[in-house]
N, C-alpha and C positions, 0 to 999 in steps of 0.2 A: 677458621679465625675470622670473624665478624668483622667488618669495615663499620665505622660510624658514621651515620647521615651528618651531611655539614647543618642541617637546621637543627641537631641535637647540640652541636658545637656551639657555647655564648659566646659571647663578644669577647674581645679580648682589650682589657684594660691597659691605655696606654703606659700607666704607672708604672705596671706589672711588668711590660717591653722594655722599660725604660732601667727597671730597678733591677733587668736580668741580663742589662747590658753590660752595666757597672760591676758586676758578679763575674761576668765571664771576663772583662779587664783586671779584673784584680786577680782573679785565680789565675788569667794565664802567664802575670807578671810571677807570681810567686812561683809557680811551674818551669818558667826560664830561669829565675833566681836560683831555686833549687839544683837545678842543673848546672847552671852556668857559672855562678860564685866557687862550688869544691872544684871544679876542672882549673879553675883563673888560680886557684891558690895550689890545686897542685902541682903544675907549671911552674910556679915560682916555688914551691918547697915540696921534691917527692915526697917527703913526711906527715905532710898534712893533704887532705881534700880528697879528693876520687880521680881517676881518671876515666876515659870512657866507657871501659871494660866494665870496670866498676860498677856506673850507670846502668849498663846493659844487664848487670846481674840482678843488681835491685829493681830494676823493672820486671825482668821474669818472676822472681820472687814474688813480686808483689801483685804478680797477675795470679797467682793462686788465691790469693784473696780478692780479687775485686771482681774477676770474670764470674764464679759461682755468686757470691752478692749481687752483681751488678744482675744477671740472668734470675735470681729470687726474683728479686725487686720489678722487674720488668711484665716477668710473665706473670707476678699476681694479679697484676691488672687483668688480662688477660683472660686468665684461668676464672677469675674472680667476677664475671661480668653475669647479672644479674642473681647472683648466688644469694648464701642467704649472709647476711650480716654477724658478725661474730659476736657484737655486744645486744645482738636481739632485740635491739628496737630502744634498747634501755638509755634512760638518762640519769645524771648524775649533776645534782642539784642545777638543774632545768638545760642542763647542755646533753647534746650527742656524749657517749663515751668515747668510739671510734667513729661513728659515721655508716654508712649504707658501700661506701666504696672498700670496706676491710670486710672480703666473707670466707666462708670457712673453704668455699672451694680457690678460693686463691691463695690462701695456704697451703693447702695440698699440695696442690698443682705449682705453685710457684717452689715449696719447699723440694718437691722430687724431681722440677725441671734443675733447678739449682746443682744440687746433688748429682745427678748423672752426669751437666755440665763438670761439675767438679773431679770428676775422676775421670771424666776424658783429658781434663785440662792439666790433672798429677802425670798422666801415665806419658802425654803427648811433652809436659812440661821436660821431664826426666829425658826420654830418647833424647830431646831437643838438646839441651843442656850436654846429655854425656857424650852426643855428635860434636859439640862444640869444645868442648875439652882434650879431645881426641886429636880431633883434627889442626886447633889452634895451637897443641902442647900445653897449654896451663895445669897439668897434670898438681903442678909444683905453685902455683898461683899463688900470691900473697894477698885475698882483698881486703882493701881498707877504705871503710873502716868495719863495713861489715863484711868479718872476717869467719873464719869456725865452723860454725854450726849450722849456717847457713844452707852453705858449699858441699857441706861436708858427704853428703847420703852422693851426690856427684863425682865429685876429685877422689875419691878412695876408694880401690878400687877393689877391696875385700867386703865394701859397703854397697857396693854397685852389683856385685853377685849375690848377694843377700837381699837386694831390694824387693824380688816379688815375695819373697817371707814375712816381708815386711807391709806389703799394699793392703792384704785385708784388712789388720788394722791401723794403721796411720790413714792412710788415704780413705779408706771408709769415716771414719771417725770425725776426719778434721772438714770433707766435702759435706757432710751433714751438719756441723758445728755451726761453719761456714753459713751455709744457707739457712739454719736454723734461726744464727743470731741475726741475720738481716731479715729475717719476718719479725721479732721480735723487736729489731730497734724501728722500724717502717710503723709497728702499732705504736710506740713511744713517740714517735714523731705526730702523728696522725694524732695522738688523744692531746699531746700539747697544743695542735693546731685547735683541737675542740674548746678546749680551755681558753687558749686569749681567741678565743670568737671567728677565729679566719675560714670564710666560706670553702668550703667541700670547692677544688678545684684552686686555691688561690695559692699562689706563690710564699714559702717563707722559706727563702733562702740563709746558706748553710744548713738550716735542721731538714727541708727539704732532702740535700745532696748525701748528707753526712752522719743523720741520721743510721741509715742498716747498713753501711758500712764501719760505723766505729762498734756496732755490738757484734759483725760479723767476724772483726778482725779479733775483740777480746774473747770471744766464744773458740774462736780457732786458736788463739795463743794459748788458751787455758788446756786446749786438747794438747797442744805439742810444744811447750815453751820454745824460745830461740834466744840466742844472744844478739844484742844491739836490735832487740824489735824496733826499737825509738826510730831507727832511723825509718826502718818500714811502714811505719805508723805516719810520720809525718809527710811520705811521701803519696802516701793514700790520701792522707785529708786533702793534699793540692791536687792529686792526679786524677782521684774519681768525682770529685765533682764535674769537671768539664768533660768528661765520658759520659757523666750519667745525662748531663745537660744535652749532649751529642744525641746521645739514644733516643729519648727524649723531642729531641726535635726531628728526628729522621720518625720515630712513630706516629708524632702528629703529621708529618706530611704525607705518611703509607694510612695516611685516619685511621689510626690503630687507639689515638689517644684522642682526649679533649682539650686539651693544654700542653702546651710545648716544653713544658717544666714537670 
């Protein structure tokens, strides 16, 4: 893994500091809100909101999607560094289509680091989970409001002997999905940035963040539906942006990156 010289590094635009400060305030407001408002209303009515359990389920859940995306997305840069470019030099009425920084070996490479992430991340997810079930007694758990289907491969426990019958296909399936639609939304983001004109390297936050996570998570729903996605969907657009932002700055400071975004 190549370190990059700090004189390859530009300047960095104070705007660009300024306008990624504002980003990580509002997302971590909504990230507390999201937590904090179902717990305040569950308290005051067990009927309605989440309690913490709850929370904790939908964060595991929802690490099945972000960690394989989050790891696409990372290591195409990576994989991707002086490769060859995926739109071949080509322009589209006088703009980049993707740019020099999308090449085929960061596809690769980023879609099968992704992928092995991914099914380390189902197999370790499951022990973790059906350790916690176990041992806490939620055998009988009621979660609301994502309830069902979620849980379900977990708490049941003629489900849970059947599960390696089950990992070649689902887990195969859904950690390829996964990693496939964050290449895939990361080039949507990338050819939007060609389009309104934003230099190679510049900040455009949310389509930056949210980008190859919303086509990772529709590409994986589509392999395995669930009930109450919505709620898992909404908790990804607040939760990975400020992870992806994290990664992101921990790589510019290991100069693994040229920008901290």
């Amino acid at each position: 893994m190549t370190k990059i010289n700090e004189n390859e590094r530009p300047q960095l635009d104070k705007r660009d500091i300024k306008l990624m400060k504002w980003f990580c305030i509002i997302f971590i407001g909504l990230f507390l809100g999201f937590i904090l408002i179902p717990i305040i209303i569950n308290l005051i009515n067990p009927l309605w909101g989440w309690n913490i359990f709850d929370f904790l389920i939908i964060l595991v859940v929802s690490l099945l999607w972000t960690v394989p995306a989050l790891a696409t997305n990372a290591t195409m840069v990576i994989f991707g560094r002086n490769g060859t470019p995926i739109d071949n030099g080509k322009s589209f009425r006088g703009k980049r289509i993707l740019g020099d920084g999308k090449t085929w070996q960061g596809m690769i490479g980023g879609v099968l680091f992704g992928f092995v992430i991914g099914m380390i991340i189902w197999v370790l997810n499951y022990f973790i989970i059906f350790y916690s079930v176990k041992t806490l007694g939620l055998e009988n758990y009621n979660l609301n409001p994502v309830n069902g289907d979620v849980i379900t491969l977990y708490t049941n426990e003629q489900e849970i002997a059947s599960f390696f019958r089950v990992l070649p296909v689902f887990a195969l399936i859904t950690s390829f999905s996964t990693s496939f639609g964050a290449f895939l939304g990361d080039m949507v983001g990338s050819g939007l940035k060609r389009r309104f004109n934003y230099r190679r390297g510049a900040p455009l936050p949310v389509v930056d963040q949210l980008d190859f996570i919303s086509f990772a998570m529709i590409f994986s729903y589509l392999s395995r539906p669930i009930n109450n996605f919505w709620i898992i969907f909404i908790f990804m657009l607040i939760f990975t942006p400020l992870v992806h932002l994290l990664a992101n700055i921990i790589a510019y400071m290991l100069k693994l990156k040229k920008e901290p975004w």
